[in-house]
MARMARMI-447309 format. One record per residue (C-alpha): x, y, z. Coordinates in steps of 0.1 Angstrom, whole numbers, plus 5000, padded with zeros to 4 digits. Example, Ala and Ser with C-alpha at 12.3 -4.5 7.8 and 13.67 -1.06 7.14 Angstrom:
2
512349555078/513749895071/
//
This chain:
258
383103709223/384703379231/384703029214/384402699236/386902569230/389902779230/392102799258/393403169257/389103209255/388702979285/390903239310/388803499297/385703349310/387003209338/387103609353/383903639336/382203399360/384403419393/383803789390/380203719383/380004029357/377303849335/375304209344/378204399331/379104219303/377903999280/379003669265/378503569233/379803239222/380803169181/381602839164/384602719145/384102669105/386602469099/385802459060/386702839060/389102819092/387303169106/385003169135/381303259132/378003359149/375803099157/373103339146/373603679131/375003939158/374204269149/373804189113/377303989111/377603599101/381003599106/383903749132/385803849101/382804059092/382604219125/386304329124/386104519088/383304699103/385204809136/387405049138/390604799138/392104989110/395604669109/393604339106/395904009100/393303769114/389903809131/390603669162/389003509196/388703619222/387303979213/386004239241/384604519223/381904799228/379004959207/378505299197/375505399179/375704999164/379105079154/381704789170/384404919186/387404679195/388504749230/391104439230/391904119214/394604039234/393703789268/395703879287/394704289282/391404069286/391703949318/393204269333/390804459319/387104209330/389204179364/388504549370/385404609368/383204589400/380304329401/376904469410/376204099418/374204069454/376503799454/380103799472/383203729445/386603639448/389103869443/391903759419/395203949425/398103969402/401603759408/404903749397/405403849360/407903579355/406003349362/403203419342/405603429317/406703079324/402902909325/401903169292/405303039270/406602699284/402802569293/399902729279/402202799243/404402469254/401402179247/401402369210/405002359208/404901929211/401901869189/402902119160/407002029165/408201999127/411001749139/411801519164/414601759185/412002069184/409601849199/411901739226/412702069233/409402199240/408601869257/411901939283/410602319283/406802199295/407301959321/410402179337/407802439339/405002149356/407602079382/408502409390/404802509393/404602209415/407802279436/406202639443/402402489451/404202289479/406502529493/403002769495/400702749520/397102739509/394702649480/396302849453/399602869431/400803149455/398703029495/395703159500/395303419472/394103329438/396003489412/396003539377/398603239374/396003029386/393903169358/395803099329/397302719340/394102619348/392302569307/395502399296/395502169325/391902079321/391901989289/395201759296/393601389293/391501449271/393701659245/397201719252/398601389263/396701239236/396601449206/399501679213/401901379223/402601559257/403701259272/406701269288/405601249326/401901179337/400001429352/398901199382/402601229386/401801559396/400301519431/400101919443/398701999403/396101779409/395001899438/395102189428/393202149400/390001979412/389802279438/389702529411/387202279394/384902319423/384902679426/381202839419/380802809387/383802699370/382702409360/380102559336/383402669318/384602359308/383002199276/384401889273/382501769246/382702089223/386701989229/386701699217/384901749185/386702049176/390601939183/390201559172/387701679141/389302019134/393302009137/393701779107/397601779106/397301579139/394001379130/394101349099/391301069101/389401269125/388800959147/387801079181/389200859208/387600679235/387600919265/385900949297/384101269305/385801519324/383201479351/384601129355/388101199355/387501479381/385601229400/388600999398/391501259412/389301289438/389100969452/
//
């Protein structure tokens, strides 16, 4: 269970369709209500409006919030929560074998550390500028972000290949990819992460619009659902919910390639 436009959802899905496992599992996508800040079915699922509904029924016996993304099982119509963690996610879709006809790509794990460093300083680090309470905490997570961009560059051009680490695609790749998609569009704008441009960035780029291209990804990417939902929903940083004027992402993935 995923929404559109949540990054941590995003990596999830990412496996889903490099993996090509929509025979193994299914996707079902739920909307934000930002009236009652809680996620829910676009139409009822198994008798369930809402996620929150879904997790009272299951057997998550500890529930703080009812969270996405959400991999769980049935068993006799009873829900069972297998994980709502994504990275216990990603480890755990990753594993299962396609019985596509279809050839996938195999996506290999990397350094811990580093995962560590896109996970906190990246992926967590765009949150850390646009929700900083004060001007130093914002600098610090803006310092912490773009040290982590260069050093994600520095190792893309030391490597050899299309990938953060040559020729394999790992699960780094994986989780830099949502935030750095949504980065023009969002981040820069919304989430003042504007310290250094991305163009700046020639390897990220690069990197970037090959990932874009591979089979499928693209149908990943909702730029629209984005915009409506950070520029409408995060009031604290919009509170007049004007949505700028951006181009698609279509267009700015046209552009880098040029």
């Amino acid at each position: 269970m995923l929404g559109k436009s949540c990054p941590w959802c995003h990596r999830t899905l990412l496996i889903h369709k490099i993996k090509n496992l929509s025979n193994e599992v299914k996707v079902v996508f739920l909307k934000a209500d930002v009236e009652h800040g809680e996620w829910i079915f676009n139409k009822n699922f198994k008798g369930f409006k809402r996620l929150s509904e879904l997790y009272k029924k299951s057997n998550k016996k500890i529930i703080f919030r009812a969270t996405l993304p959400l991999l769980i099982g049935f068993d006799n119509d009873k829900a069972n929560i297998l994980s709502n963690e994504s990275s216990q996610i990603v480890i755990l879709l990753n594993s299962i074998k396609s019985e596509s006809k279809y050839q996938t790509l195999n996506i290999q794990d990397c350094n811990q550390k580093f995962l560590k460093l896109i996970h906190n300083n990246i992926n967590d680090g765009v949150y850390q500028c646009g929700f900083a309470r004060n001007q130093s905490s914002y600098e610090k997570a803006s310092k912490n972000l773009f040290s982590a961009l260069n050093e994600v560059q520095n190792i893309m051009s030391r490597n050899e290949g299309d990938w953060i680490f040559g020729e394999e695609l790992t699960f780094a790749d994986i989780y830099l990819f949502p935030t750095l998609i949504r980065w023009e569009l969002i981040y820069s704008k919304l989430f003042k992460c504007t310290e250094q441009e991305l163009l700046d960035f020639e390897k990220i780029i690069e990197w970037r619009l090959k990932f874009f291209k591979l089979t499928d990804v693209a149908e990943t990417c909702f730029d629209s659902e984005w915009k409506t939902d950070y520029y409408k929903a995060i009031f604290p940083l919009n509170p007049s919910q004007i949505t700028p004027i951006l181009p698609s992402l279509k267009e700015i993935m046209q552009s880098n390639a040029i």
